[in-house]
VMD Tcl script that draws the C-alpha trace (Angstrom):
set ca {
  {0.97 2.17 30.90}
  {0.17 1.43 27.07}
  {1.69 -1.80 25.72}
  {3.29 -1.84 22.77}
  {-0.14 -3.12 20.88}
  {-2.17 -0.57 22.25}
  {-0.27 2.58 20.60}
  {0.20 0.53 17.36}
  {-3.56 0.16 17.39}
  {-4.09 3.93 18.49}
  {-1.52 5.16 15.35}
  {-3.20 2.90 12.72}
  {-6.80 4.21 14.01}
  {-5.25 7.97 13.64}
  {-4.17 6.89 10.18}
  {-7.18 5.55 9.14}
  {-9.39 8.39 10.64}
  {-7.01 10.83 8.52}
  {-7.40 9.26 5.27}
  {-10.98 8.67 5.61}
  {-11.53 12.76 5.82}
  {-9.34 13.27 2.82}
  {-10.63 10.22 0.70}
  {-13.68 11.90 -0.45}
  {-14.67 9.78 -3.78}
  {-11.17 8.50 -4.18}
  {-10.04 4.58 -3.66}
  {-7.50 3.58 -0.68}
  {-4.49 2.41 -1.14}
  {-3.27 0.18 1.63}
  {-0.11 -1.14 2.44}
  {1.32 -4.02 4.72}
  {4.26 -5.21 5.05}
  {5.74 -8.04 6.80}
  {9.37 -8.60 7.69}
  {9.77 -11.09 4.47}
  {7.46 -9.74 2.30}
  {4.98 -6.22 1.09}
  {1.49 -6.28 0.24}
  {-0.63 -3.49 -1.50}
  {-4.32 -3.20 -2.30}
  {-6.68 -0.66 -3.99}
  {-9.39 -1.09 -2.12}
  {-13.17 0.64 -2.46}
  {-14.23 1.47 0.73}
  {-17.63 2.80 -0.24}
  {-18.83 -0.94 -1.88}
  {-16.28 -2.79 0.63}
  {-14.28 -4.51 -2.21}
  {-10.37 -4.99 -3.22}
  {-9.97 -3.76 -6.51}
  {-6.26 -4.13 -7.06}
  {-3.33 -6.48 -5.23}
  {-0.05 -6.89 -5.59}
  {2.50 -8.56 -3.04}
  {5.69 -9.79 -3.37}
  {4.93 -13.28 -2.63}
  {3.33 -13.62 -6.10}
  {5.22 -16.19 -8.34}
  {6.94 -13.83 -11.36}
  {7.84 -11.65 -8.56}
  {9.43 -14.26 -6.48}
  {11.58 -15.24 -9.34}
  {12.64 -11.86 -10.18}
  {13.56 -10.77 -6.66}
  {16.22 -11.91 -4.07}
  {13.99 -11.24 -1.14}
  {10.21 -9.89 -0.70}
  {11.72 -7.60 2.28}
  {13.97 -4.96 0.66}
  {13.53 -1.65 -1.11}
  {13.83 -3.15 -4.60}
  {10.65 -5.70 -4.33}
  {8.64 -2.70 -2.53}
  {9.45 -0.63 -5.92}
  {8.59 -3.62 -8.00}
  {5.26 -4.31 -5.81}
  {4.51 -0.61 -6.20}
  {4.75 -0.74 -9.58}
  {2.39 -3.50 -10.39}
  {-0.46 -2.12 -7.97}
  {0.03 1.29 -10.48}
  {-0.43 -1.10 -13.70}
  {-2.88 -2.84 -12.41}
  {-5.28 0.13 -10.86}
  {-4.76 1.94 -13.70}
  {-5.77 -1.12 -15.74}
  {-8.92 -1.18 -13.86}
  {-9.70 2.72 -14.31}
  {-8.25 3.95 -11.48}
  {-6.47 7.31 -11.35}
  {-6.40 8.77 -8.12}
  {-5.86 7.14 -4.75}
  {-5.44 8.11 -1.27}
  {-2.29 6.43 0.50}
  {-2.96 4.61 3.77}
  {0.24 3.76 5.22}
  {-1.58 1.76 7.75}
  {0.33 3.59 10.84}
  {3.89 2.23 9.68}
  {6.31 5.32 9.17}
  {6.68 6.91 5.86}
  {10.02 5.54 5.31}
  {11.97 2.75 3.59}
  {9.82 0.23 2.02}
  {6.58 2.27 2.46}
  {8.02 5.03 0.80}
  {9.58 2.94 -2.26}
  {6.32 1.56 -2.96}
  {4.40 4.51 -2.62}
  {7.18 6.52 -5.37}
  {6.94 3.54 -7.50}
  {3.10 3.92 -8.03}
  {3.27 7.47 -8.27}
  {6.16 6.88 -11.51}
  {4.02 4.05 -12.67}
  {0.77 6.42 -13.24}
  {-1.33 6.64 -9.83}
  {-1.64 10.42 -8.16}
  {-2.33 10.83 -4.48}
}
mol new
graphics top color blue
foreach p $ca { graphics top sphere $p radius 0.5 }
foreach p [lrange $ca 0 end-1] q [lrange $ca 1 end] { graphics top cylinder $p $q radius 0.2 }
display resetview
């Protein structure tokens, strides 16, 4: 029988095997979250650097938010990954969800950055 570990491992790997095929010449965009705080990179698979990050555990945010772990600092994260990508040049993405459903805080952050200027 599969532990709980091994199907989290097996859905991430699906994930990432999914958004590898559609990438093409577009950057990831990774999420992680936590259950106190959300994390988001733009990350450039092809020269294996992060080009982008934004979390809710940075300072400005911490003072803004009531908690890292709620819809509001996933918008807020989602937000400043979009400035910031789009600071650097970046455009177009490809959303890795990293096997967590597309639901709640994932899908704040992800409508955040779409509003705040990425497309994917």
């Amino acid at each position: 029988m599969a532990t709980v570990a091994d199907r989290t491992e097996r859905r991430t790997a699906k994930v990432r095997r999914n958004v590898r095929r559609a990438a093409g010449n577009r950057l990831r965009l990774s999420v992680f979250r936590s259950s106190k705080h959300i994390y988001a990179q733009v990350i450039d698979d092809g020269k294996g650097e992060t080009v982008a990050f934004a979390s809710s555990l940075e300072k400005e945010m911490r003072t803004g938010l009531k908690t890292g772990a709620n819809i509001e600092a996933a918008k807020a994260v989602g937000k400043r990954i979009a400035d910031r990508a789009v600071a650097k040049g970046v455009k177009e993405v490809v959303f890795d969800r990293g096997g967590y459903l597309y639901h709640g805080r994932v899908k704040a952050l992800a409508n955040a950055a779409r509003e705040a200027g990425l497309s994917f």
